[in-house]
C-alpha positions as CSV (number, residue, x, y, z in Angstrom):
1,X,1.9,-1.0,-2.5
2,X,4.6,1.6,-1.3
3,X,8.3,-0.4,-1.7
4,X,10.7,-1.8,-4.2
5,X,8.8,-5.1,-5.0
6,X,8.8,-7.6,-7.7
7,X,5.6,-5.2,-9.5
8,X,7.3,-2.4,-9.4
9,X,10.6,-3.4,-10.9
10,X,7.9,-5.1,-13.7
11,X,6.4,-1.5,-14.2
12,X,9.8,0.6,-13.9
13,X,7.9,2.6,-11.4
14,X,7.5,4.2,-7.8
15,X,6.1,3.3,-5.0
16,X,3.0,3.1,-3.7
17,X,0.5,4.6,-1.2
18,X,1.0,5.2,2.1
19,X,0.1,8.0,5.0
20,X,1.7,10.0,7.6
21,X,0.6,12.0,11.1
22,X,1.5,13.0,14.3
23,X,2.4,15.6,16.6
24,X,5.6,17.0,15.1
25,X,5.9,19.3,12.2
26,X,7.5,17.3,8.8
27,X,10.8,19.0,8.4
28,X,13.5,20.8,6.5
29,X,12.2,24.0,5.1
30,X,9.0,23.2,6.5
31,X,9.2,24.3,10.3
32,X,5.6,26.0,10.3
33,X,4.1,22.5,8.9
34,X,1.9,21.3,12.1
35,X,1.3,17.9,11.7
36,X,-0.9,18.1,14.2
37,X,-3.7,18.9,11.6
38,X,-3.2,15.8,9.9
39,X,-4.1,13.3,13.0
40,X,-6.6,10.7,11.9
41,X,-8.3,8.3,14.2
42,X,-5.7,6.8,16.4
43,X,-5.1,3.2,15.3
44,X,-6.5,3.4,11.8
45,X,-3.4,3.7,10.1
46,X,-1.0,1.0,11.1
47,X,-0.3,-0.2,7.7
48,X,0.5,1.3,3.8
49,X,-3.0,0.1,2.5
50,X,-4.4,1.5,5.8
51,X,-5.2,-1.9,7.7
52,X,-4.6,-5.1,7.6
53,X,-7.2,-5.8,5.7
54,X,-5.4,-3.9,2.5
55,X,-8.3,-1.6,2.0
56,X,-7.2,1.6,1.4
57,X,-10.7,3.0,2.7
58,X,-10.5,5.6,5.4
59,X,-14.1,6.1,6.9
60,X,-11.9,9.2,9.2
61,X,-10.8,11.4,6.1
62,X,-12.9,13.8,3.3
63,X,-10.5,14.5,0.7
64,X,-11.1,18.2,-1.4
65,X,-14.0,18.0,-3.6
66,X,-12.5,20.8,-5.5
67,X,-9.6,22.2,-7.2
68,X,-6.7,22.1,-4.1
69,X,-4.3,24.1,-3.4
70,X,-0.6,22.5,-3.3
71,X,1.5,23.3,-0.7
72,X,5.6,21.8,-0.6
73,X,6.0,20.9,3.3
74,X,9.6,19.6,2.9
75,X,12.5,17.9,1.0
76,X,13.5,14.2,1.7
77,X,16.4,13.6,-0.6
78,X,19.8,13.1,0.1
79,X,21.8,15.6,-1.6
80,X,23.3,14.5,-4.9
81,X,21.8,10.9,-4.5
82,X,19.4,9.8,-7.2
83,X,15.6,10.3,-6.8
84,X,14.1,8.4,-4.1
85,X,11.5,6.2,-4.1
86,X,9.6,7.0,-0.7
87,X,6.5,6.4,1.2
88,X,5.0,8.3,4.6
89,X,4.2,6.1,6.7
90,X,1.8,7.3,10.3
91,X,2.5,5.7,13.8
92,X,0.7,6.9,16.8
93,X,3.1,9.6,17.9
94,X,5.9,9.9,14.3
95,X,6.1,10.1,10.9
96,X,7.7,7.8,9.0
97,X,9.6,7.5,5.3
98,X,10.6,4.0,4.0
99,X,11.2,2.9,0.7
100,X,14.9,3.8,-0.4
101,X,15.8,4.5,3.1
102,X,14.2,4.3,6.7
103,X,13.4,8.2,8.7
104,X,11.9,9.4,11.3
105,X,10.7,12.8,11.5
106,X,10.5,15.1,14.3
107,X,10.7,19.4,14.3
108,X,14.7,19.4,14.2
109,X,14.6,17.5,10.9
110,X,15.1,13.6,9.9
111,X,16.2,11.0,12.3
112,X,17.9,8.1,9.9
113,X,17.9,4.3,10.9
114,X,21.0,3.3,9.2
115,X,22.0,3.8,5.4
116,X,19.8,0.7,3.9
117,X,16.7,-0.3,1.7
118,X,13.7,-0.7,3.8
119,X,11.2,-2.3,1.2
120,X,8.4,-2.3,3.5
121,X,7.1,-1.0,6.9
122,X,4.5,-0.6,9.2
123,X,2.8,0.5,12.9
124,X,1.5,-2.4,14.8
125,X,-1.2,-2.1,16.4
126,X,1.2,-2.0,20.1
127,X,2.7,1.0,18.2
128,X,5.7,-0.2,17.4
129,X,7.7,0.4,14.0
130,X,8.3,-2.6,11.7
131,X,10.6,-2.6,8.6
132,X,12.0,-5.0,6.5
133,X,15.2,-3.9,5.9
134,X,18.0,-4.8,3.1
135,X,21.5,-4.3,2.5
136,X,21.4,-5.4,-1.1
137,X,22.5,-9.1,0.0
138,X,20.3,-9.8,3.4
139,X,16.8,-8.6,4.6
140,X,16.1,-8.7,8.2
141,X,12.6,-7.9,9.8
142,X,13.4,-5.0,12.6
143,X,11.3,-4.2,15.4
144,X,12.1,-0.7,16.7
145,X,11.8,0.5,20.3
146,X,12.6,4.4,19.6
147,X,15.9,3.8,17.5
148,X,16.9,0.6,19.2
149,X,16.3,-2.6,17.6
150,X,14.3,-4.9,19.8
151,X,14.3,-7.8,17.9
152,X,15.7,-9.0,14.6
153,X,14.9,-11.9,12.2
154,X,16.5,-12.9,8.9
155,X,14.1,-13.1,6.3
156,X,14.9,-16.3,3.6
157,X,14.1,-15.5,-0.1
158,X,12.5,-11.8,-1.8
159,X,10.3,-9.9,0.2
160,X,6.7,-9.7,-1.4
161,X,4.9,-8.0,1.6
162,X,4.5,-7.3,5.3
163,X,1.3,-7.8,7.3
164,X,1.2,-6.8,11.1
165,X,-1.2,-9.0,12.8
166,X,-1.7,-8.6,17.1
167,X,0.4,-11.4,18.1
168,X,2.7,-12.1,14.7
169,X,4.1,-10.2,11.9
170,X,3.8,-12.0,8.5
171,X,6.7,-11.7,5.7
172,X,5.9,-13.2,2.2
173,X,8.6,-13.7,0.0
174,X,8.4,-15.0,-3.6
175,X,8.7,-18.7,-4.0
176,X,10.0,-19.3,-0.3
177,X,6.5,-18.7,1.0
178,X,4.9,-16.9,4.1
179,X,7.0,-16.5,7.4
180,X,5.3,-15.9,10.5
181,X,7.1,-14.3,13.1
182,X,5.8,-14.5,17.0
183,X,8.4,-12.1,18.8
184,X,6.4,-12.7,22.6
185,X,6.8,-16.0,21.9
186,X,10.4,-16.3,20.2
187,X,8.8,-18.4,17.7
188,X,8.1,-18.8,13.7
189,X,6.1,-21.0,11.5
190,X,5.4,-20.5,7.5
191,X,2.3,-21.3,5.0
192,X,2.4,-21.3,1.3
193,X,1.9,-17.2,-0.4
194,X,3.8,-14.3,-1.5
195,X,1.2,-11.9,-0.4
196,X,-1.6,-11.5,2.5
197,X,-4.3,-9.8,4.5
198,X,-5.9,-10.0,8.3
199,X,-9.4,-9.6,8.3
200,X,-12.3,-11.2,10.9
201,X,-9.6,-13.0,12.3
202,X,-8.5,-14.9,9.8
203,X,-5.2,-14.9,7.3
204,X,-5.6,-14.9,3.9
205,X,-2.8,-15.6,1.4
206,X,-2.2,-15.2,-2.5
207,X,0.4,-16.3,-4.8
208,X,2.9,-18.9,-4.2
209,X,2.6,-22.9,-5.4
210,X,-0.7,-23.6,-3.1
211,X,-2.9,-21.2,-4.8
212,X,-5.1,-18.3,-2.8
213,X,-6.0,-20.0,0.3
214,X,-7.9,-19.3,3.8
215,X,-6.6,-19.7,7.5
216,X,-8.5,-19.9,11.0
217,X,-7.1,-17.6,14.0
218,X,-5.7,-19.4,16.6
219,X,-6.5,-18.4,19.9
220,X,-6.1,-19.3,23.5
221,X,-3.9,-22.9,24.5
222,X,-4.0,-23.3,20.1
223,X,-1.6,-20.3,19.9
224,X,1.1,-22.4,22.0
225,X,0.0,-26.2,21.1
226,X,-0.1,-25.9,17.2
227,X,3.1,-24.7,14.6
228,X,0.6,-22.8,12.5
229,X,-2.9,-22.1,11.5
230,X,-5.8,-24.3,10.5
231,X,-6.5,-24.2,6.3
232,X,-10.1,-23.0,6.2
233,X,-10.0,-23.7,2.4
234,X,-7.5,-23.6,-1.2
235,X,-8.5,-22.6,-4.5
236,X,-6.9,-21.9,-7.5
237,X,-4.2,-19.6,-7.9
238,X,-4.6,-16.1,-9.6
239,X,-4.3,-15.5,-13.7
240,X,-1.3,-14.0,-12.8
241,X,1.0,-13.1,-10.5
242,X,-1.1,-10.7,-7.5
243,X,-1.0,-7.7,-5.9
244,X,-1.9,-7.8,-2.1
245,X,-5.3,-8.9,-1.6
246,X,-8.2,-6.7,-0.1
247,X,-10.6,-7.8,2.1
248,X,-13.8,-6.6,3.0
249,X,-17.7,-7.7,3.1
250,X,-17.2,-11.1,3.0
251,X,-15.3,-11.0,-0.2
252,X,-11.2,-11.4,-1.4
253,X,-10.4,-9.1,-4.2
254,X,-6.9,-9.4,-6.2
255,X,-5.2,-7.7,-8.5
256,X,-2.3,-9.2,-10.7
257,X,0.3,-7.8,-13.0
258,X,2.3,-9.2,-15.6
259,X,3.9,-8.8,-18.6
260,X,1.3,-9.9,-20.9
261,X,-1.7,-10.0,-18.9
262,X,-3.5,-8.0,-15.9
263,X,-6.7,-9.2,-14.0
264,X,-9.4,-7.8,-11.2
265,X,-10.5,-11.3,-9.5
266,X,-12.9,-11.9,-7.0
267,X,-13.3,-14.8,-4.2
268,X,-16.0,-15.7,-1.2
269,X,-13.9,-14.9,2.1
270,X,-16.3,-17.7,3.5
271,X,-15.4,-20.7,0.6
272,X,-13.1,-19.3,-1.6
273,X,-15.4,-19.7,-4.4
274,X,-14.6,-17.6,-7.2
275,X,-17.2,-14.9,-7.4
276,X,-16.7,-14.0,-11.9
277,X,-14.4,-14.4,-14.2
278,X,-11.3,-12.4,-14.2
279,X,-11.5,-9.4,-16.0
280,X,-8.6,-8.6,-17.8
281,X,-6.5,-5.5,-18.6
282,X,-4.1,-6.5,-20.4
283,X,-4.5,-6.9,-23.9
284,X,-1.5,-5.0,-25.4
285,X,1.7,-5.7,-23.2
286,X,2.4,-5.1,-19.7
287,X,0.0,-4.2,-17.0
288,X,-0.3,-3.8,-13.8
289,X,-4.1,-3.5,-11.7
290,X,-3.3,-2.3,-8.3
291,X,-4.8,-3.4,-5.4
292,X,-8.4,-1.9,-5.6
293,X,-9.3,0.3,-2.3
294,X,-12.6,-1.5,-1.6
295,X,-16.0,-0.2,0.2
296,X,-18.7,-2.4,0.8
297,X,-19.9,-4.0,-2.1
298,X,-17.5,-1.7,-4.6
299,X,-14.1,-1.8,-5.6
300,X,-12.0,0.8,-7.0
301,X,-9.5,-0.1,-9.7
302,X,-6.6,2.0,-10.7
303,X,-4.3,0.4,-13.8
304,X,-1.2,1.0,-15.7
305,X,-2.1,-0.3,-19.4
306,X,-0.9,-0.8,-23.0
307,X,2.4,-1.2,-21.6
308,X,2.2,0.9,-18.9
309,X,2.3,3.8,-21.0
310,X,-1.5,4.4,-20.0
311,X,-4.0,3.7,-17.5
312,X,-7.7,2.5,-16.5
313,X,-9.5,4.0,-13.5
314,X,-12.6,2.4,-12.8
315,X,-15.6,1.4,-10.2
316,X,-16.7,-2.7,-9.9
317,X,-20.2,-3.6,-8.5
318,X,-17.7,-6.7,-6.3
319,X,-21.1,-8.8,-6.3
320,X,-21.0,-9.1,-10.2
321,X,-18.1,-8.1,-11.8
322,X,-20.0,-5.4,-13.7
323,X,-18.1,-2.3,-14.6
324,X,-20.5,0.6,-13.2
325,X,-18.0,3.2,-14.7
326,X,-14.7,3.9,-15.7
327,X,-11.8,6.7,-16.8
328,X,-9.2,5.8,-19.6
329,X,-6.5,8.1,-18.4
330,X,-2.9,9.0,-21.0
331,X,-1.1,7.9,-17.9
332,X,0.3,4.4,-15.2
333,X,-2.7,4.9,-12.9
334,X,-1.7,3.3,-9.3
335,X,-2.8,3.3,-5.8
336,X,-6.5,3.8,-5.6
337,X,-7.8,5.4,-1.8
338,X,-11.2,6.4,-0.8
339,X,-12.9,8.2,1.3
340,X,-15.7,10.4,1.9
341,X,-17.3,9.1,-1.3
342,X,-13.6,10.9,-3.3
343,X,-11.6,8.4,-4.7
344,X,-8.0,9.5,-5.3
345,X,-5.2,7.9,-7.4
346,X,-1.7,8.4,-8.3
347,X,-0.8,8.6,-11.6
348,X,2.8,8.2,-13.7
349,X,3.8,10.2,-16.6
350,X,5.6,8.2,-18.4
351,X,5.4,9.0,-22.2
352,X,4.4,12.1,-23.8
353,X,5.4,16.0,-24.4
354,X,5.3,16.4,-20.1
355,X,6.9,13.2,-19.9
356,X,8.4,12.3,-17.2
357,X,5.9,13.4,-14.5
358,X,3.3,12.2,-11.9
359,X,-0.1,13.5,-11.2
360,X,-2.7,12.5,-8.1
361,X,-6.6,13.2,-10.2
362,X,-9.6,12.8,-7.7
363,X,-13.1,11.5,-8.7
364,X,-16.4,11.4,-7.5
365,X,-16.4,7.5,-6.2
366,X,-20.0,7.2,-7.1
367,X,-20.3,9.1,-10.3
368,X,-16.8,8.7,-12.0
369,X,-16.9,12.1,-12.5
370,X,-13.1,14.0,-12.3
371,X,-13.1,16.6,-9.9
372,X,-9.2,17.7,-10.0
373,X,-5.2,17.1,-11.4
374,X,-2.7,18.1,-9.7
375,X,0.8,17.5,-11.5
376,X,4.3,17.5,-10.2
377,X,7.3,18.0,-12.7
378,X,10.1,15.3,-13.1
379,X,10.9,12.0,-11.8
380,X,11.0,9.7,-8.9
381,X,7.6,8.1,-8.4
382,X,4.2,9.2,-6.5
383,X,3.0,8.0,-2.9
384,X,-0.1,9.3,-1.5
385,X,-2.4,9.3,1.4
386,X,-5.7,10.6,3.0
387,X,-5.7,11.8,6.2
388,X,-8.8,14.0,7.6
389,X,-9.3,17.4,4.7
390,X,-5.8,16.4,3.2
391,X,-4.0,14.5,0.5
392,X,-0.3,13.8,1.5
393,X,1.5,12.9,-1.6
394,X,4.9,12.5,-1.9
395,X,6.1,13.0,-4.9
396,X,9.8,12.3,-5.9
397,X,12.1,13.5,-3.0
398,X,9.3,15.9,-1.9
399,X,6.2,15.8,0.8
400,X,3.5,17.8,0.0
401,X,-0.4,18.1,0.8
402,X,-3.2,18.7,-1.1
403,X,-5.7,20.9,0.8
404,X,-8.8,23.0,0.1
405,X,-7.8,26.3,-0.9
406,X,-10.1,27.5,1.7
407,X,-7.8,25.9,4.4
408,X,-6.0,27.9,6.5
């Protein structure tokens, strides 16, 4: 969820969540900001949704419980330039911003890649920044060493999504399908999807003319004998058209967005048999169910309704499709993250007397209950992340963390 995708130009919103860490202290009017604090578990955070497995479930981080304290750690925006949409992004030694424009950060201030879109990025796991860069006519896939490109390839068609696997990088696009590109090898091969996750070894795709579908891991003498992965199985396509899927516990979870219709829908990793029937969100106009963050058996939902004028937060028992409870909220929830048994979500403003705003509300992820709002004036969109006692948010041109107000 964190760049300018087909969703997001569906729900006139901003992107979605991300994270950011390292050694270096996050910039301009911010010089006593240590990032240093923020350092997860290295190698937990290679991707927007976490892994690549999409489940936006740090094990590493325990979010406040209660009422934080907000603290501005530094300004992003160009001057003059209209608000960006931005997400932080953590590699093993940098910070990161993508969305609008591609930045590195460091103590002296912002290192910019060039003046261009980058719709999505990510750390693989050799450490390396990715991005999917545009110049409003062409998208290239970049891999950076420091500031240096060491390889590019064009990317055919609309990006839907980036997935860095060990050996390949994945690009979806919409209608062109899933691009696979092998830079040790200086080859590429492509499988039907828009959207896709990495989990036990195996790809999973969603969207696209050949429904959700299953592929086997190639390894050994296969990786350099074979154009492309084994299908493990096809099944029908989603009720509409689908977020990034999660995987975790033996179980595929979607969610879709559309103009008329929204669903949650749930598939065996192992068969792709459909687990229940799609539950829907979208009765009254546009919706949009995020990709749910997803922990063991439950999945947390977070969903712009009723035109995306207001929102659903919810928990699913994955094994049944049962609501076990849920949160109507007066505002485009988005972005669902766990952990520590806190579930936090971003939230969009987008009618009403505060109108427009965001706002990042944490629950308790086993009771429902709210435990803290935290607004932010104006507009521009909401990212946010968890990373050890913290919530990173970004919200319009601005980074900030949420942080116990015991914390030093």
């Amino acid at each position: 969820m964190p760049a300018i995708t087909r969703r997001r130009v569906v729900a006139g919103a901003a992107a979605a969540a991300a994270v950011g860490y390292g050694g270096y202290r996050a910039v301009e009017g911010a010089s006593d900001a240590d990032t240093g604090a923020w350092t997860p578990e290295r190698g937990t955070w290679p991707l927007a949704r976490y892994d690549a497995a999409n489940t936006a479930y740090n094990p590493h981080a325990s979010p406040p419980r209660a009422a934080p304290d907000k603290r501005k750690l530094g300004s992003l925006a160009h001057e003059g330039a209209d608000p960006p949409y931005l997400s932080p992004l953590a590699g093993p030694d940098r910070l990161a911003v993508f969305g609008t424009r591609l930045a590195t950060y460091a103590g002296d201030g912002a290192v910019p890649y060039g003046e261009f879109a980058a719709r999505f990025a990510g750390f693989g796991p050799d450490g390396h920044l990715h991005a999917l860069r545009s110049n409003g006519s062409e998208t290239d896939l970049v891999r950076y060493d420091g500031r240096e490109a060491a390889y590019r390839y064009p990317v055919p068609g609309y990006p839907e999504g980036l997935t860095l696997g060990r050996e390949e990088a994945y690009v979806g696009t919409v209608n062109d399908g899933l691009f696979a590109y092998e830079p040790d090898g200086g080859r590429e091969w492509g499988v039907e999807g828009e959207t896709a996750a990495l989990a036990d070894g195996r790809l999973y795709t969603v969207g696209g003319r050949g429904g959700t579908a299953a592929y086997a891991e190639r390894v050994g003498p296969e990786r350099w004998l074979s154009s492309g992965p084994e299908r493990l199985w096809t099944t029908a396509p989603v009720s509409a058209d689908g977020n990034p899927p999660a995987v975790a516990d033996g179980r595929l979870v979607v969610g879709t967005y559309g103009l008329f219709d929204a669903t949650l829908e749930a598939f065996d990793a192992g068969t792709g048999d459909r687990l229940w029937e799609p539950e829907s969100f979208g009765e009254r106009g546009a919706a949009d169910v995020s990709t749910p963050a997803v922990v063991g058996r439950n999945g947390y939902v977070a969903a712009g309704v009723d035109g995306l004028d207001a929102g659903v937060v919810a928990r699913y028992d994955l094994a049944t499709g049962e609501e076990v409870w849920r949160d109507d909220t007066e505002w485009y929830a988005s972005d669902p993250v766990v952990g520590d048994g806190t579930l936090v979500v971003a939230g969009d403003v987008r009618s009403g007397p505060d109108a427009p705003a965001t706002a990042v509300r944490g629950y308790d992820a086993g009771t429902g209950e709210e435990l803290w709002t935290v607004g932010f004036p104006g507009d521009g969109g909401t990212a946010l992340a968890l990373v050890g006692e913290r919530v990173l948010v970004t919200a319009g041109a601005s980074l900030f963390e949420l942080v116990s107000a015991a914390a030093p």
